[in-house]
C-alpha positions as CSV (number, residue, x, y, z in Angstrom):
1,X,28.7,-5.7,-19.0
2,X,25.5,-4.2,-17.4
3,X,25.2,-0.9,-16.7
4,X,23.6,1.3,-14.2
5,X,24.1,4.9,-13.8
6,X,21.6,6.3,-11.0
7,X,21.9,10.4,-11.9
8,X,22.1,12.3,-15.3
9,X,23.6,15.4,-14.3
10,X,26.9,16.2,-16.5
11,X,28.6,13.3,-14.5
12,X,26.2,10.9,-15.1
13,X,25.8,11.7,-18.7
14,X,29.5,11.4,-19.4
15,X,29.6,8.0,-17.5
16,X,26.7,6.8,-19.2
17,X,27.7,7.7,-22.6
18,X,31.5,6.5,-22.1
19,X,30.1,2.4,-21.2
20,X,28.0,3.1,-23.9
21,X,30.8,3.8,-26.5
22,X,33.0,0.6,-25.3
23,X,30.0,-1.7,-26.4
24,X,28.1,-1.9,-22.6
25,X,24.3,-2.2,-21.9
26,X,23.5,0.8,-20.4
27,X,20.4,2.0,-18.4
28,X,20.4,5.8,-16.9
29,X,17.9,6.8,-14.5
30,X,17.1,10.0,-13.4
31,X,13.3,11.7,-11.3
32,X,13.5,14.3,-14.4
33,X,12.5,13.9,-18.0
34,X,14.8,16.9,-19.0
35,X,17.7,15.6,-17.4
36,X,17.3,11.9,-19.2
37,X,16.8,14.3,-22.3
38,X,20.0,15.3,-22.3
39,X,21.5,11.8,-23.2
40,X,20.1,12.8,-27.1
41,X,18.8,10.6,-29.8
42,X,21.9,9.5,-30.3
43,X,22.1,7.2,-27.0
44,X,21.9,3.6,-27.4
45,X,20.9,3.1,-23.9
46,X,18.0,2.8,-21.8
47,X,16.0,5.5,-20.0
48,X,14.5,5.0,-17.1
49,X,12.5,7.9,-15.2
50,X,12.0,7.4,-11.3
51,X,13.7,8.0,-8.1
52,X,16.9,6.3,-8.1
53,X,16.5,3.8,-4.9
54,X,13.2,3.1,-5.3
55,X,12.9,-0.8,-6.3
56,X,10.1,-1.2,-8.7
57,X,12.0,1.6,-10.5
58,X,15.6,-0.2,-10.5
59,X,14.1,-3.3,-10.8
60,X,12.8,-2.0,-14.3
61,X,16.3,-0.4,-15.2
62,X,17.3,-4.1,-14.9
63,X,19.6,-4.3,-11.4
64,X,18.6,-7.6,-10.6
65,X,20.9,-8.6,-13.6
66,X,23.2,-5.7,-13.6
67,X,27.1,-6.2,-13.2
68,X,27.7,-2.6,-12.2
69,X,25.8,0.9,-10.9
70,X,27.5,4.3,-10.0
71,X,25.3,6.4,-8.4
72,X,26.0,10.1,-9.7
73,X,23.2,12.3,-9.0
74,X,23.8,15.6,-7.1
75,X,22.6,15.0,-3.4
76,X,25.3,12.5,-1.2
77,X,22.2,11.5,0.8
78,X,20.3,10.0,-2.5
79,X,23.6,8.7,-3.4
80,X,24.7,6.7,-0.8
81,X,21.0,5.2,-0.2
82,X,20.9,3.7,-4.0
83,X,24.6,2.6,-3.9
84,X,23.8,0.5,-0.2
85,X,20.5,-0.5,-1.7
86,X,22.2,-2.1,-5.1
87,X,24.8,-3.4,-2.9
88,X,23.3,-5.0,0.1
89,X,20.0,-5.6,-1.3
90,X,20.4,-6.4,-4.9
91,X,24.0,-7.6,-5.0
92,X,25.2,-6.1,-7.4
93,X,29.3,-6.7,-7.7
94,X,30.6,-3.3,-8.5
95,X,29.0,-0.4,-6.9
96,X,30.5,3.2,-7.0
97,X,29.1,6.2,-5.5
98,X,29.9,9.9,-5.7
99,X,29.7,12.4,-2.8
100,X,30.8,15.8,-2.2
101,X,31.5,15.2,1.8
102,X,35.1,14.2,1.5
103,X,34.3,13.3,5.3
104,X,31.4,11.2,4.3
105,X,33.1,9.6,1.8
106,X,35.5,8.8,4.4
107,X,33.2,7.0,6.6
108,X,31.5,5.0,4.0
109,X,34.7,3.7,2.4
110,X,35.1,2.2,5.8
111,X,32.0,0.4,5.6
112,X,32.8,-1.3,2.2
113,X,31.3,1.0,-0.1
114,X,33.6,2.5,-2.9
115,X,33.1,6.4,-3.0
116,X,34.5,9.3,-5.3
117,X,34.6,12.4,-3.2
118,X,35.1,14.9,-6.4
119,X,35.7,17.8,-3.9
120,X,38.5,16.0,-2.4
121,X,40.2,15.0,-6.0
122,X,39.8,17.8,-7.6
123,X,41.6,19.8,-4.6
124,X,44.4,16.9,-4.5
125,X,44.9,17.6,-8.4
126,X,45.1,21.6,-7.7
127,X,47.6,21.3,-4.8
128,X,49.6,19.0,-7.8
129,X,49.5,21.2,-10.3
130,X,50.6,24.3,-8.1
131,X,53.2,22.3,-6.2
132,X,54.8,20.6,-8.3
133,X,53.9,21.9,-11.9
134,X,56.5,20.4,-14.1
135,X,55.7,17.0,-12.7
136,X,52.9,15.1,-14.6
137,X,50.6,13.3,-12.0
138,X,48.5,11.0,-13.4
139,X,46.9,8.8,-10.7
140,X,46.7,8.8,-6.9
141,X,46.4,5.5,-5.3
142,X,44.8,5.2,-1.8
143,X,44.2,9.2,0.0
144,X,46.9,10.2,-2.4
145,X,50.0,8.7,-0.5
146,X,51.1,7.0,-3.7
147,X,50.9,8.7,-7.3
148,X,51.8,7.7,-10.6
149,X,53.5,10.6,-12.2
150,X,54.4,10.9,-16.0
151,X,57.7,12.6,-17.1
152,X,59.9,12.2,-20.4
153,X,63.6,11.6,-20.0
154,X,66.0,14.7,-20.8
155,X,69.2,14.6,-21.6
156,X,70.0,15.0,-18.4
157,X,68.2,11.5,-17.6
158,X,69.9,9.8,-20.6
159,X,72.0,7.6,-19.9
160,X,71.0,6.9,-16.2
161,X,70.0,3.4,-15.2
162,X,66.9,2.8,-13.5
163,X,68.6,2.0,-10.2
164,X,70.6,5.6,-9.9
165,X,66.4,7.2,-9.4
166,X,65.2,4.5,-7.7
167,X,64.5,5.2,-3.8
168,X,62.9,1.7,-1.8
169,X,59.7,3.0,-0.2
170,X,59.9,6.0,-2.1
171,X,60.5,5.9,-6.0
172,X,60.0,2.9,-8.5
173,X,59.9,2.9,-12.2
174,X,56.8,2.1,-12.6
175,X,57.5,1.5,-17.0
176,X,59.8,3.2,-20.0
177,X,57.6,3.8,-23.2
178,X,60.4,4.1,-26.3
179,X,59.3,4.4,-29.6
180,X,55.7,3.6,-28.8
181,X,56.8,0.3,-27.3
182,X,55.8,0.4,-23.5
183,X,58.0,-2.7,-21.4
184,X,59.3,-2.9,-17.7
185,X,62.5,-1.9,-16.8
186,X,65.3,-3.6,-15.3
187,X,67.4,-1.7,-12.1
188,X,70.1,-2.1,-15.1
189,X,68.2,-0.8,-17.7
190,X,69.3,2.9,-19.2
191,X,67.1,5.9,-19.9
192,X,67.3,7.9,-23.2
193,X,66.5,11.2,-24.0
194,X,62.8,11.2,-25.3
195,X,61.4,7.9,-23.6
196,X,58.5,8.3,-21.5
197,X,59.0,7.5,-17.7
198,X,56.1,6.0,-15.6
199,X,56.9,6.2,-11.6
200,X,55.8,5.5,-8.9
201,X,56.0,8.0,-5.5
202,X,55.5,8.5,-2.2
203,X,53.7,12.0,-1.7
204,X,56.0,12.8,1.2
205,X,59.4,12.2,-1.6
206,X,57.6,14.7,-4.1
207,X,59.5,17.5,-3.3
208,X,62.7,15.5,-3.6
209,X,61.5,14.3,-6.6
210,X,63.4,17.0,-9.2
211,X,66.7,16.7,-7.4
212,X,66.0,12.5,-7.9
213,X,65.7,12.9,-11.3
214,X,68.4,15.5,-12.0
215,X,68.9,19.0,-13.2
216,X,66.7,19.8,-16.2
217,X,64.2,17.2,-16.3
C-alpha cells in the first residue's frame, strides 16, 4: 500500500515508521528539515519537505497514486485542509486526520471525513482506567458506546457457560483464547480458569459489569 503521512511530529513519525515496518511505501512530509530528520537514516521511506496541502508538493510525495494519507501535524486547521484536499481533490480511498478539537472532530466526522480527536481518547481511556480499573478496555467503537474489554476467567468464571454472562443489548462474548488457540464461543460453551475473555459492552452496563461476571474476576 501507498503511504502518506502529512506531519512528522512524534505521531507522524511513529505512523510513518510503523507502515514502513509491515513492508508499505511510505512518503512523510513535513515544512521542516529537522522534523523529517527525525525519521533517521534508518527510514526506508521518502521525505518530502513542503507544506502539507500544497499540490505541487503532494503531487511529488506521490498522492495521485497513493492508497492512504493521515494527516498528523500539530495545527487541526492544516490538518483538516490536507485531509479534504487528498480526499475531495485527489481521491484518495483512505484518508485519516488528527485534531485536537474533540468538537471539530465532531463536525467533520459528519461530513465524511474520518478524524482522531486524541484529546477526546485519551480522556475516554483515563475515565476507564479510574472507573473501572480491573477491567481491561481495549477498543471503543463509535463515541465509546460500545468497548471491547479483555479479562481472563477466574475460578470464579470457570465453569460458567457463555450464556449465564451474556446480557442482549448489553454483553456478548466477543471470543475465548485457551491455550493460545483463539475460537468463538457457543451460548453453551464453558469458561475455564485461565482462558482469555473478549467481550463486548455497552458503556452504560459497565458498572454492572463485575457483578455480570461474578465475585473475584
Amino acid at each position: 500500500m501507498k503511504v502518506i503521512v502529512m506531519g512528522c511530529g512524534r505521531v507522524g513519525e511513529q505512523v510513518a515508521r510503523i507502515m514502513a515496518a509491515e513492508g508499505h511505501e511510505v512518503s512523510v512530509i513535513d515544512y521542516s528539515a529537522q522534523a523529517l530528520d527525525r525519521l533517521g537514516a534508518d527510514f526506508k521511506g521518502r521525505r518530502v519537505l513542503g507544506v502539507g496541502f500544497d499540490r505541487s508538493t503532494l503531487i511529488e510525495a506521490g498522492i495521485e497514486e497513493a492508497d492512504a494519507f493521515a494527516a498528523t501535524s500539530a495545527s487541526d486547521n492544516v490538518n483538516i485542509v490536507a485531509a479534504r484536499v487528498a480526499r475531495m481533490v485527489f481521491h484518495v480511498p483512505r484518508v485519516v486526520a488528527r485534531l485536537f478539537d474533540p468538537r471539530r472532530a465532531e463536525i467533520y466526522q459528519r461530513l465524511g471525513l474520518v478524524t482522531i480527536s486524541s484529546t477526546t481518547w485519551g480522556a475516554r481511556r483515563i475515565y476507564e482506567l479510574l472507573s473501572h480499573a480491573d477491567l481491561d478496555c481495549v477498543m471503543s467503537f463509535g463515541a465509546g458506546e460500545v468497548k471491547l474489554i479483555q479479562i481472563e476467567a477466574s475460578a470464579a468464571l470457570a465453569g460458567r457457560m457463555v450464556k449465564h454472562i451474556t446480557a442482549p443489548g448489553e454483553v456478548s462474548v466477543v471470543s475465548i483464547t485457551r491455550k493460545g488457540q483463539a475460537f468463538l464461543p457457543s451460548l453453551g460453551a464453558e469458561f475455564r480458569q485461565g482462558d482469555t475473555v473478549h467481550l463486548a459492552v455497552l458503556a452504560s452496563a459497565m458498572d454492572r459489569l463485575p457483578s455480570i461476571l461474578g465475585e473475584g474476576v
